[in-house]
C-alpha positions in Angstrom: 0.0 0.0 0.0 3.2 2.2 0.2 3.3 2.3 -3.4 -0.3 3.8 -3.8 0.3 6.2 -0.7 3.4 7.4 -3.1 1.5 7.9 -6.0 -2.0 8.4 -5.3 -2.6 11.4 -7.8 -1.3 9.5 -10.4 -3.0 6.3 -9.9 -6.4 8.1 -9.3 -5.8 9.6 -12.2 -5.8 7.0 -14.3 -9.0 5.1 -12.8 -10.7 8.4 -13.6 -10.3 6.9 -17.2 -10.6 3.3 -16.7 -14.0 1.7 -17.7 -13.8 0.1 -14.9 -11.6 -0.7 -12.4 -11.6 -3.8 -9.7 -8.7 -3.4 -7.4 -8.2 -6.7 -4.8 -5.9 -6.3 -1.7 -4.7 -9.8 0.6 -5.2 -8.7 4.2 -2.6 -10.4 5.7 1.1 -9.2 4.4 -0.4 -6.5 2.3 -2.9 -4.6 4.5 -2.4 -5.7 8.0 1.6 -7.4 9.0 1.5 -11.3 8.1 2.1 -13.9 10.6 -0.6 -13.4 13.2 -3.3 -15.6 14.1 -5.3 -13.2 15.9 -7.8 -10.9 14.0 -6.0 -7.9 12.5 -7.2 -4.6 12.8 -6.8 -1.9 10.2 -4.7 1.0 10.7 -6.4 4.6 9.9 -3.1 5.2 6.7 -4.7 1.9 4.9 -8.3 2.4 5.8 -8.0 5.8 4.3 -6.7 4.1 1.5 -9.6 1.7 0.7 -12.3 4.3 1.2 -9.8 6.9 -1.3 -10.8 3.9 -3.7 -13.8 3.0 -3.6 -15.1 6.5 -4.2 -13.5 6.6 -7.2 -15.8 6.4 -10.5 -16.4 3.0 -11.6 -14.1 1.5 -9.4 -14.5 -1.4 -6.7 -12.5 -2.5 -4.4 -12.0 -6.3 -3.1 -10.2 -7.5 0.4 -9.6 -11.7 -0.3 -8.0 -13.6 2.7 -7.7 -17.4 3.8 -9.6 -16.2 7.3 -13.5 -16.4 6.9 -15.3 -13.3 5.8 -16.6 -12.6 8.6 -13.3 -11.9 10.1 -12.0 -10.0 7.1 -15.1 -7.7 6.9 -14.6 -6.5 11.1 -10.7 -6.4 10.6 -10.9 -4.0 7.5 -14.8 -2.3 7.8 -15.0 -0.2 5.5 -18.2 0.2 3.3 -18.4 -0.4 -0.2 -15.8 -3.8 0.2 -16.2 -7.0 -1.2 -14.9 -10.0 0.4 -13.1 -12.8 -0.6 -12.5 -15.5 2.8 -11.8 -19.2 3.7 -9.5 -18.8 0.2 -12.1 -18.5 -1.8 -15.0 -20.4 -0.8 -16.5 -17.6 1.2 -17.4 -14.4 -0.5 -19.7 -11.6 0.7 -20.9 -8.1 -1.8 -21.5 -4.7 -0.2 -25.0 -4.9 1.0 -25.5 -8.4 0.1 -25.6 -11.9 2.2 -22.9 -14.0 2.7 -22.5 -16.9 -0.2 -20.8 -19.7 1.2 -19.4 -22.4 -1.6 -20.5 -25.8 0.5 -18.6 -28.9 0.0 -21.9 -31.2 1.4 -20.9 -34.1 2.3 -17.2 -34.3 1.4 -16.4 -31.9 4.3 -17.5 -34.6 7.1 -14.4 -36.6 6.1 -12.5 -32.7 6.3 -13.9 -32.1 9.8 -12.8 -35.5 11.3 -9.5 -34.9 9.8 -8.8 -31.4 11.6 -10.6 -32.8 14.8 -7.7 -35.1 14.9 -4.9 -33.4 13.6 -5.8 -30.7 16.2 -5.5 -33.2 19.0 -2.0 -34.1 17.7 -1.0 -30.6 17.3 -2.0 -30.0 20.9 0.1 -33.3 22.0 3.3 -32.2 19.5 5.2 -29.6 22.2 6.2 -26.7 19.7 3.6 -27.1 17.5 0.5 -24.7 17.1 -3.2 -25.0 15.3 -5.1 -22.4 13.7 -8.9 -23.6 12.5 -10.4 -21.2 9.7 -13.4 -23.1 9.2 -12.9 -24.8 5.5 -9.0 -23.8 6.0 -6.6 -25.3 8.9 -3.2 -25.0 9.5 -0.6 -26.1 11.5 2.8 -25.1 12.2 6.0 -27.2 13.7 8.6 -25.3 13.3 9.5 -24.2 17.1 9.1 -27.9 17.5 12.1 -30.1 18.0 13.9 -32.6 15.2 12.4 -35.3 16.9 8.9 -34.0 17.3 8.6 -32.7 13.9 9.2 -35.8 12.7 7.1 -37.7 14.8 4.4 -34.6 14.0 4.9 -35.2 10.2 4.6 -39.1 9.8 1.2 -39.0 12.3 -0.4 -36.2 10.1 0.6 -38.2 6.9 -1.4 -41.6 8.8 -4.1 -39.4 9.3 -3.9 -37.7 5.8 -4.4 -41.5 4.3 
């Protein structure tokens, strides 16, 4: 977001001309710092930023994120958004409902999977869990040699 901040006359400049213009922005790394599991909040610079944007002719603007939408939409709030959560299989319009993409019955298999794998995670000392609905993810790396090991060739038993 530097870059727009930089050259914000120039860029809004050319939207004036554009047809139209859809513009999407990842929340985490891009909007918000990466790496945190916690819901991020947007800072006043960015939000400024997105609502700059938006009121732009003929332009939208789009926040997509692996956390669900509900998430994105009270970490960024800013009328006029669309949002893109759960990568992808969540999305939600200005003014509109939520439209969830359900898997039916292939995501019973998916929720006994991360039932378990959260149960190892929490027994694998170094190792952490983060559940984001239709997205989970673990992480072993402040876990030892031993334990990651041990970590990996349970989650692949699990996997099959």
């Amino acid at each position: 977001m530097d870059a727009f901040s930089k050259n914000q006359k120039i860029i809004l400049n050319r939207i004036r001309y554009a047809y139209q213009f859809f513009v999407l922005a990842d929340l985490d790394g891009t909007l918000v710092p990466g790496g945190t599991s916690a819901a991020p909040k947007l800072k006043a610079k960015e939000r400024k930023i997105l609502e700059t944007l938006i009121q732009a002719p003929s332009t939208y603007m789009g926040v997509v994120s692996e956390r669900p939408v509900d998430e994105v939409s009270k970490s960024v709030h800013v009328p006029g958004v669309h949002y893109s959560g759960s990568l992808g299989l969540e999305y939600a319009v200005p003014k509109g409902a939520l439209i969830e993409l359900e898997g039916g019955e292939a995501l019973k298999g998916f929720e006994k999977f991360t039932a378990e794998l959260k149960k190892l995670a929490t027994k694998t000392k170094g190792a952490t869990f983060t559940n984001l609905g239709l997205y989970t993810a673990t992480d072993w790396s402040k876990a030892s040699a031993a334990a990651r090991k041990s970590f990996s060739e349970s989650a692949r038993e699990l996997e099959a």
